[in-house]
The first five atom37 places (N, CA, C, CB, O) and aatype in JSON, in Angstrom:
{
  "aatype": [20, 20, 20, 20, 20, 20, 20, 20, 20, 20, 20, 20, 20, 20, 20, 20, 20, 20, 20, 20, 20, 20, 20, 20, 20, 20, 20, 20, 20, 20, 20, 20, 20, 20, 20, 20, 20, 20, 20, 20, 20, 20, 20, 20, 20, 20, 20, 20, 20, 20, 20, 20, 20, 20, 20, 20, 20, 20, 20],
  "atom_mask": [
    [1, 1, 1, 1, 1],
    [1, 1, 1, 1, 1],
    [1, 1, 1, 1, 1],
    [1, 1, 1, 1, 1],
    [1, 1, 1, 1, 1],
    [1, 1, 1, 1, 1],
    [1, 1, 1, 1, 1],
    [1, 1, 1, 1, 1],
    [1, 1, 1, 1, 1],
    [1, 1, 1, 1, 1],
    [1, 1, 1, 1, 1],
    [1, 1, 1, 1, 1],
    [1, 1, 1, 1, 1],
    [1, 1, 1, 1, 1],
    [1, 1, 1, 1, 1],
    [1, 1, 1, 1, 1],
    [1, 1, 1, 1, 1],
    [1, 1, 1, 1, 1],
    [1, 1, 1, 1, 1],
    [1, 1, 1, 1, 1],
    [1, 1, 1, 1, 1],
    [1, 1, 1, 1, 1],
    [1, 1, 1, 1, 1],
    [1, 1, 1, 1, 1],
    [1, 1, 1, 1, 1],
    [1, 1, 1, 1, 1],
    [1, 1, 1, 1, 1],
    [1, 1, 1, 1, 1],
    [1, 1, 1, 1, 1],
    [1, 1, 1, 1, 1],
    [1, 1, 1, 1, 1],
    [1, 1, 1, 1, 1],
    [1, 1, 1, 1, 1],
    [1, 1, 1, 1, 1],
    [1, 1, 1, 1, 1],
    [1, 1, 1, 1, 1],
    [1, 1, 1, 1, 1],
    [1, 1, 1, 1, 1],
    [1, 1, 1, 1, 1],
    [1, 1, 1, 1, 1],
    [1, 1, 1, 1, 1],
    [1, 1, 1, 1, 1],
    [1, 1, 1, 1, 1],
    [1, 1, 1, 1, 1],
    [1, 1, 1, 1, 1],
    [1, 1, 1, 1, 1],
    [1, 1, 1, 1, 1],
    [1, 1, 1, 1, 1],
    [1, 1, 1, 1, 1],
    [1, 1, 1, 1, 1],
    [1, 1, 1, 1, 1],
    [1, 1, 1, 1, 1],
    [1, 1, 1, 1, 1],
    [1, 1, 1, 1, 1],
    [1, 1, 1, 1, 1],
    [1, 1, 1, 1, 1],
    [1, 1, 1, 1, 1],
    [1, 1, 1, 1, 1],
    [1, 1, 1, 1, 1]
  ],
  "atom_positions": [
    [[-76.43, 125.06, 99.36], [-75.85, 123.74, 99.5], [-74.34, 123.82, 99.29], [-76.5, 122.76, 98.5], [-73.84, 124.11, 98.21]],
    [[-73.7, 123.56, 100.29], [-72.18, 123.1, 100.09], [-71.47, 122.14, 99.49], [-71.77, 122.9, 100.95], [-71.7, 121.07, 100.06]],
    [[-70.95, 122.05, 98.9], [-70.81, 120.61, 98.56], [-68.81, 120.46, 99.32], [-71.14, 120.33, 96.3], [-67.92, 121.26, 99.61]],
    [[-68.98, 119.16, 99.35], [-67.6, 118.95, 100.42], [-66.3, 118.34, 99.49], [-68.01, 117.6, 101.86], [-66.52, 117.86, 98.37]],
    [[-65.24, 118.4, 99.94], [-64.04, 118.3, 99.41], [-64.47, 116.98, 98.38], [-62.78, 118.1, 100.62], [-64.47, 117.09, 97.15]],
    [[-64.76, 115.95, 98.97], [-64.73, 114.35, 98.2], [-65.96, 115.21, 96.54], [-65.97, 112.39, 99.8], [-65.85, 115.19, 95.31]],
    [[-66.9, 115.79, 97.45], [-67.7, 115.98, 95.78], [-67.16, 116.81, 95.03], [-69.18, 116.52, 95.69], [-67.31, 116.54, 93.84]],
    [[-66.36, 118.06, 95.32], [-65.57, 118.67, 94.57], [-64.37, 118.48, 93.71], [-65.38, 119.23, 95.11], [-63.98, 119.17, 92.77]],
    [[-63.81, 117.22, 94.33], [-62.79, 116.52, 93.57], [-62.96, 115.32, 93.17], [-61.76, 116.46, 94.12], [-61.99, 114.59, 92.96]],
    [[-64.26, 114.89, 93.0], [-65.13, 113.78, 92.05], [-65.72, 114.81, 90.82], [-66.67, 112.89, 93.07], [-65.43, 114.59, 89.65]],
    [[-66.58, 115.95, 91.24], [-66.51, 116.82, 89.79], [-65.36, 117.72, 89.12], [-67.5, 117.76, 89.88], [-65.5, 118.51, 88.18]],
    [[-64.58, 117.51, 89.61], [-62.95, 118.08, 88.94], [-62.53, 117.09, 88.08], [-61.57, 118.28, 90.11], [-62.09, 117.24, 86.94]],
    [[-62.67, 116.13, 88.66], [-62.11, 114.7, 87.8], [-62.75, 114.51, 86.89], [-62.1, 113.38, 88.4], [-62.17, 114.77, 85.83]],
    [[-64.13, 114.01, 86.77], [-65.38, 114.15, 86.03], [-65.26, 115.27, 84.81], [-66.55, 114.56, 87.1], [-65.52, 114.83, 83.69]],
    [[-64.93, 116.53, 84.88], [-64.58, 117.39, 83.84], [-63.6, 117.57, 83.7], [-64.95, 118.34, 83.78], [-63.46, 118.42, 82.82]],
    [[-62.4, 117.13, 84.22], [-60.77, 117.04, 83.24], [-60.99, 116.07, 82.66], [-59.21, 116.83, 83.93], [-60.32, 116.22, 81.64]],
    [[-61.59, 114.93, 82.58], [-62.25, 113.47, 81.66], [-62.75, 113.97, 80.69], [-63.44, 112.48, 82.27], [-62.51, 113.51, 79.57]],
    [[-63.45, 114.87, 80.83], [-64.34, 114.95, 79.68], [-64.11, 116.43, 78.91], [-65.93, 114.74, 80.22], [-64.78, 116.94, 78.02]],
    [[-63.06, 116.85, 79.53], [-62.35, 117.91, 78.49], [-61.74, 117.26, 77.69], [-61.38, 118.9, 78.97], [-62.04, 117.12, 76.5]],
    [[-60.38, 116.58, 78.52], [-59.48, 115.25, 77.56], [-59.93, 114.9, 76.57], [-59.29, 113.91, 78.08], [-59.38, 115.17, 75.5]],
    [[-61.26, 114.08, 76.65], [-62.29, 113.42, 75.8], [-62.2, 114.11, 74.36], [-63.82, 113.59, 76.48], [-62.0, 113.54, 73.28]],
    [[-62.42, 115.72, 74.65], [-63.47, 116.45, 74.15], [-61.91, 117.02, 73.27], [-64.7, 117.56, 75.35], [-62.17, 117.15, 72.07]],
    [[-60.75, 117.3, 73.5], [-59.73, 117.63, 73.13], [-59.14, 116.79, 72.51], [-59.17, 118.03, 73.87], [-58.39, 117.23, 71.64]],
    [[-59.23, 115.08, 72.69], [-59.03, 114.07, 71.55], [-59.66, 114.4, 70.27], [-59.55, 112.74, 71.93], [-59.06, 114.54, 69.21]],
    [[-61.32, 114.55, 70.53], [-62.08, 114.03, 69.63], [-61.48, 115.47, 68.55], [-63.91, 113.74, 70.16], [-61.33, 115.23, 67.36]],
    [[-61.18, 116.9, 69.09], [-61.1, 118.28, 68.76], [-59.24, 117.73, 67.72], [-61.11, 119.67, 70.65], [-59.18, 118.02, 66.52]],
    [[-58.36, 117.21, 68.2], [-57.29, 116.62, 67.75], [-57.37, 115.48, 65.95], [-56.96, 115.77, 69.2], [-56.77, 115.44, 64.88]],
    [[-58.39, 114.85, 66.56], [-58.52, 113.78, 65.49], [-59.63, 114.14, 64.55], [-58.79, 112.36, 66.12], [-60.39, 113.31, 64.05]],
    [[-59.67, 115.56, 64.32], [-60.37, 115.73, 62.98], [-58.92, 116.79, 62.31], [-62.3, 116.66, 63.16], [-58.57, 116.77, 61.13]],
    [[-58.39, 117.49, 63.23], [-57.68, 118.49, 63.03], [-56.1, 117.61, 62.02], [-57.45, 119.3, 64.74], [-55.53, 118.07, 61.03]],
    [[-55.93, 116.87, 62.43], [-55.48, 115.29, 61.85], [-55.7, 114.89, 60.51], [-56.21, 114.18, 62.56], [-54.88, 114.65, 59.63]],
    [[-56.93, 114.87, 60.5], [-57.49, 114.39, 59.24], [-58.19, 115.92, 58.71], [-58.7, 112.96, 59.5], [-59.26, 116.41, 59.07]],
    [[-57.22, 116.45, 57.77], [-57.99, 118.0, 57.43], [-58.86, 117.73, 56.58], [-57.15, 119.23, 56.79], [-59.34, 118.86, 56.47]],
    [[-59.59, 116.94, 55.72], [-60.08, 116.76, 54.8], [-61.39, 116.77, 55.25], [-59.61, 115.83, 54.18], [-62.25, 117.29, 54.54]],
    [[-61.77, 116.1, 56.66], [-63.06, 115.62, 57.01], [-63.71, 117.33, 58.13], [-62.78, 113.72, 58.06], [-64.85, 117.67, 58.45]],
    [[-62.46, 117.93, 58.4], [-62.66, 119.31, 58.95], [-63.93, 119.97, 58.69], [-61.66, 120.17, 58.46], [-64.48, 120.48, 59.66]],
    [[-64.6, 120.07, 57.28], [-66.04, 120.79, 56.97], [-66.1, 122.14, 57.76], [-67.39, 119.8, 57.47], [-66.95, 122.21, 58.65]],
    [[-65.41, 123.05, 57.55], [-65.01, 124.52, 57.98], [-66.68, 124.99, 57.5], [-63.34, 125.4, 56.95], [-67.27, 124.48, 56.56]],
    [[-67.26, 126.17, 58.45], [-68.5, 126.66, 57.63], [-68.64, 127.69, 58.4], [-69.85, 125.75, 57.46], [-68.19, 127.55, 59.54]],
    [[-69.26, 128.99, 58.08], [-69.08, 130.05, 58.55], [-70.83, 129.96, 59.7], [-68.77, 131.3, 57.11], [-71.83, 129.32, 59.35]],
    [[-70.74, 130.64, 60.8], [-71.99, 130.96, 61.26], [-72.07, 132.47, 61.25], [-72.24, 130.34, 62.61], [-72.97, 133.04, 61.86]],
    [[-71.44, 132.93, 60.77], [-71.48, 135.14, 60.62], [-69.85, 134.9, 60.27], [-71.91, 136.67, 62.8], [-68.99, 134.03, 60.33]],
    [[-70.09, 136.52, 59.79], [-69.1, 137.36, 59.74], [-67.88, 137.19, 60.89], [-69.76, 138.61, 59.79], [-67.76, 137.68, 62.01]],
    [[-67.23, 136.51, 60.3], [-65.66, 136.46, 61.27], [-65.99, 135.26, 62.44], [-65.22, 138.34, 62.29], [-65.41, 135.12, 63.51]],
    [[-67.13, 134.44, 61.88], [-67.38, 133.45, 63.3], [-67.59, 131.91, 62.58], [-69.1, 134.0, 64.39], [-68.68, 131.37, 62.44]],
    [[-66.51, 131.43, 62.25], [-66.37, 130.03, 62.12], [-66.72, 128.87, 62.87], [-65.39, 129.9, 62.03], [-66.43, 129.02, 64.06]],
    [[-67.11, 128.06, 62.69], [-67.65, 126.4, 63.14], [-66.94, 125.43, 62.28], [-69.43, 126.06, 62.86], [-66.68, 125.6, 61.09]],
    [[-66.57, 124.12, 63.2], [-65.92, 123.0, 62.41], [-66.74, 122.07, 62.64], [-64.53, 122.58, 62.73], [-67.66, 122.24, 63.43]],
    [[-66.56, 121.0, 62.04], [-67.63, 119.58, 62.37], [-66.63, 119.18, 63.93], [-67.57, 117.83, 60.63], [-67.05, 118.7, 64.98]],
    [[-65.22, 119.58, 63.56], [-64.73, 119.21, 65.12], [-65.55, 120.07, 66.32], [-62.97, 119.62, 65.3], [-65.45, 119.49, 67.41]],
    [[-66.2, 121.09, 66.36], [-66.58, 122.05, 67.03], [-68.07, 121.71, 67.34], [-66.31, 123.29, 66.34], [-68.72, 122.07, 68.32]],
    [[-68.44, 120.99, 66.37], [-70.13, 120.68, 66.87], [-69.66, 119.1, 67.3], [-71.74, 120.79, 65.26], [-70.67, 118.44, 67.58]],
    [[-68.59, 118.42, 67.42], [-68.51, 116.66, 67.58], [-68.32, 117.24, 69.4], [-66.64, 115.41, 66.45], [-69.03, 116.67, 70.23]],
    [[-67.28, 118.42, 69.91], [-66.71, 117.83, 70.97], [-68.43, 118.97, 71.5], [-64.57, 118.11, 71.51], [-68.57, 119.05, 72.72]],
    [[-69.05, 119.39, 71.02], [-70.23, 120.07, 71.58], [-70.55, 119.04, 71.81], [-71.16, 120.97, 70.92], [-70.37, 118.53, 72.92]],
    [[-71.1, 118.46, 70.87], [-72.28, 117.21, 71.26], [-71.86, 115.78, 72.28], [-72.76, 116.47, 69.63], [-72.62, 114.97, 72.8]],
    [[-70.31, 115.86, 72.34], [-69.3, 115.1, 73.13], [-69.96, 115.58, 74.36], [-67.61, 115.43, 72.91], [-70.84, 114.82, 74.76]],
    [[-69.78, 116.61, 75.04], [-69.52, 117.85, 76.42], [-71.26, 117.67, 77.27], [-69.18, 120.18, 75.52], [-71.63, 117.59, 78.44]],
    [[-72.11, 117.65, 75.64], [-73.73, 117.88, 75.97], [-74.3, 117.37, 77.02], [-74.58, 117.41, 75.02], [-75.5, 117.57, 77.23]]
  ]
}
């Protein structure tokens, strides 16, 4: 299936929206460091509550 210029630049738009989105929400914890909740998932591999908000944002 091909998809044609108009659907390709309706899903371009569609995910620069919802990166933006996802880069606010990633901004406004980073902002407020307190609410950050830093927690390790392994060795040298960090997670933030900003990191599971713009996940569940993106989902």
């Amino acid at each position: 299936m091909q998809l044609s210029d108009a659907d390709l630049s309706h899903r371009l738009t569609e995910a620069s929206e919802a990166i933006w989105e996802a880069g606010q929400l990633i901004l406004s914890f980073y902002r407020r460091p307190q609410v950050l909740d830093i927690k390790s998932k392994g060795p040298q591999d960090l997670v933030t509550a900003a990191d599971h908000a713009a996940d569940a944002l993106l989902q």
